[in-house]
C-alpha positions as CSV (number, residue, x, y, z in Angstrom):
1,X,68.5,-70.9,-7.4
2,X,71.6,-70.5,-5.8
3,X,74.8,-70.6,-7.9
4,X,78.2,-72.8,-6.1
5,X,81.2,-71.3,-6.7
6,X,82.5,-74.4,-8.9
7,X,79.4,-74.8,-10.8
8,X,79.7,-73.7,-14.5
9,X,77.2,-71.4,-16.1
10,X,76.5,-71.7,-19.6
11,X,74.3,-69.7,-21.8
12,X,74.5,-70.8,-25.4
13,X,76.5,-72.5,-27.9
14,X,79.4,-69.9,-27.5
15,X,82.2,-71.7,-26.2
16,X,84.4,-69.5,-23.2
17,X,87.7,-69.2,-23.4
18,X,90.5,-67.3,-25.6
19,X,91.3,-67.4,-28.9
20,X,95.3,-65.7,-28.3
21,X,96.6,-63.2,-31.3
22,X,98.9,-65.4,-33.4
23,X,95.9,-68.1,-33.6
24,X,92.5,-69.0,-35.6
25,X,89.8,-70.3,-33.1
26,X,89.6,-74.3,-34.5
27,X,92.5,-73.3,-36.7
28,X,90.4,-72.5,-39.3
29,X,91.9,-69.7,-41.6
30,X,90.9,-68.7,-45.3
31,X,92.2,-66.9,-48.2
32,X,89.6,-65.1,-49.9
33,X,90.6,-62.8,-53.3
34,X,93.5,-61.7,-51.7
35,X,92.5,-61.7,-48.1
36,X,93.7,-63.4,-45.0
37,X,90.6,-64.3,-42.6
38,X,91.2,-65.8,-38.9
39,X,88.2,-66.8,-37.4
40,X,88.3,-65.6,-33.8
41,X,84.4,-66.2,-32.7
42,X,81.8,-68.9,-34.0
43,X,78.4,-69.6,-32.7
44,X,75.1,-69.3,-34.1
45,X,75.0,-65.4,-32.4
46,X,78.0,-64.3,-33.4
47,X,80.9,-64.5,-35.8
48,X,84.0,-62.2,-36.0
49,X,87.6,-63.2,-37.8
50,X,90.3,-60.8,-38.4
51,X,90.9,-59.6,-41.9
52,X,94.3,-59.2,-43.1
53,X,93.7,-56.4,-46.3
54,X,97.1,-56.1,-48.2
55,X,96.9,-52.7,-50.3
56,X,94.7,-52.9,-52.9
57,X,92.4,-55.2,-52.0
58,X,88.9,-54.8,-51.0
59,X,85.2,-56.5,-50.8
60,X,83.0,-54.7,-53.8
61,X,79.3,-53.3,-53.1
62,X,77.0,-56.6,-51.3
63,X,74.2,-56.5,-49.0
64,X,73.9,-58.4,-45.5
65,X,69.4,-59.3,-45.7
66,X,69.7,-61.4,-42.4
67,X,73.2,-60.0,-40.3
68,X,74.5,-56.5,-39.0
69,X,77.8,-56.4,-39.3
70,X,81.1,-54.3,-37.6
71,X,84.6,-53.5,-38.6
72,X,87.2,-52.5,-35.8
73,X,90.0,-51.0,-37.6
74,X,93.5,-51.9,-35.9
75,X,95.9,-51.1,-39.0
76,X,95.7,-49.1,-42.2
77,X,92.8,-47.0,-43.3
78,X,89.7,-48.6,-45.3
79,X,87.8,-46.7,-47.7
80,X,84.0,-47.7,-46.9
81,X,81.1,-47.6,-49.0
82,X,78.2,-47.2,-46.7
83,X,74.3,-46.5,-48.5
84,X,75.1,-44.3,-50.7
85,X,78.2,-42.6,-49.4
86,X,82.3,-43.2,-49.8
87,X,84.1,-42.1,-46.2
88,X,87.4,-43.5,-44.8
89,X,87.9,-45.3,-41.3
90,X,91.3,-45.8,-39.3
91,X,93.0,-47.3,-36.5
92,X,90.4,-47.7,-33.5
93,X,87.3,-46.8,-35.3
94,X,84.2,-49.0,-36.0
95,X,82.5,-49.3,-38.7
96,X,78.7,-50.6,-38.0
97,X,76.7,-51.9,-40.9
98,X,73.0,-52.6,-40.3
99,X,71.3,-55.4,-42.2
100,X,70.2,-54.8,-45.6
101,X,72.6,-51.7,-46.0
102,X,75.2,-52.0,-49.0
103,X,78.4,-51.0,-47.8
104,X,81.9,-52.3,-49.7
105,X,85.4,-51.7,-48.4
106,X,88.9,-51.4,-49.8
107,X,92.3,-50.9,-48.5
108,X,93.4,-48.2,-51.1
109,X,96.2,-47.1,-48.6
110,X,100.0,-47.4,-48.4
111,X,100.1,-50.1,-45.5
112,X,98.3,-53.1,-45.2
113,X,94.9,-53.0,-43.3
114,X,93.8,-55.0,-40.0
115,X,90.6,-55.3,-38.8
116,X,88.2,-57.6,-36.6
117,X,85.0,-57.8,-38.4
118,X,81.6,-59.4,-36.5
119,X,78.3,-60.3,-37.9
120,X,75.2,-61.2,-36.1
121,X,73.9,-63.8,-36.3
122,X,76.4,-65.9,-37.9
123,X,74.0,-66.7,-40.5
124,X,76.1,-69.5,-43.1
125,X,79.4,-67.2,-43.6
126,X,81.8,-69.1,-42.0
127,X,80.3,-71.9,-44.2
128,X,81.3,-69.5,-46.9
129,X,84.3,-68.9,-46.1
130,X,85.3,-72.7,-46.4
131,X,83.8,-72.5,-50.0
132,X,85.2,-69.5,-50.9
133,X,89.2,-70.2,-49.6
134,X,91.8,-70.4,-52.4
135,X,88.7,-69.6,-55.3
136,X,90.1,-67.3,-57.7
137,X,87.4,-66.7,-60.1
138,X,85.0,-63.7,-58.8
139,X,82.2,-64.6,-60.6
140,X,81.9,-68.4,-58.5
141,X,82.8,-66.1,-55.2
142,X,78.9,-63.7,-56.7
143,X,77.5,-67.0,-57.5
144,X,78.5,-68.9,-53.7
145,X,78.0,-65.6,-51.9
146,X,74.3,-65.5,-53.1
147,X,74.2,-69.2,-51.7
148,X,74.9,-67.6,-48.2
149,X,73.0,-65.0,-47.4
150,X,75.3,-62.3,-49.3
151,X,73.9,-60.3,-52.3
152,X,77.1,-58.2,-54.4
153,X,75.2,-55.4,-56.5
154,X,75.9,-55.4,-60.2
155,X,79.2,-54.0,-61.4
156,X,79.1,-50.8,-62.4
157,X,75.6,-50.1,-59.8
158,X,77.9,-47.9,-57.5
159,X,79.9,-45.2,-59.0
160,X,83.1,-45.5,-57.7
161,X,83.5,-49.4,-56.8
């Protein structure tokens, strides 16, 4: 088959184009415990946002079954939890989180963090993320989580968190 110059190819359900700095792809943004999320990417392959992480927030110990996910730090320094093991990350690293690894993070740090996080597939969490904007109580955020395809572990389970 032979491709014209003005003919448009199209692979999935990811839409092209750009989703600029200052702006949420759809405008959809979400406050979750203290977090600012932008989504920047949604399809059923792939979903990323970036995470505005004031100091002294942070996601406890959960588990991914059905998504790998990656952090690209831009701003701050996270303190990870990854199987087993505390370790710190900063500007222009990436974090990689396999499925069914527990990993947590938290912006213990002077400066607020910034950082694009990705899962694949998309699984439900941007459908999360609607439920979960504005909720204050953590338990409902455990209980919605578990909804979506993301198990916390029980408090106290990882020394540390």
């Amino acid at each position: 088959m032979e491709l014209q110059q003005d003919q448009e190819i199209i692979l999935g359900d990811l839409p092209k184009g750009i989703t600029l700095a200052s702006e949420a792809m759809g405008n959809k943004t979400w406050n979750v415990l203290g977090h600012t999320y932008l989504a920047k990417v949604e399809s059923s392959s792939s979903f990323a946002w970036l995470s505005l992480d004031p100091t002294g927030t942070g996601v406890p110990p959960h588990v991914h079954p059905t998504q790998d996910e990656h952090i690209f730090i831009m701003e701050g320094v996270y303190t990870l939890y990854l199987d087993g093991e505390w370790t710190t990350a900063g500007p222009g690293d990436t974090v990689r989180m396999p499925m069914g690894l527990p990993h947590a993070y938290y912006n213990k740090g002077e400066t607020p963090g910034k950082s694009l996080f990705w899962v694949s597939p998309a699984g439900k969490l941007s459908e999360l993320f609607d439920q979960l904007h504005n909720l204050t109580d953590p338990e409902e955020v455990v209980r919605r989580s578990a909804l979506h395809d993301v198990n916390f572990l029980p408090p106290g389970s990882v020394p540390g968190a």
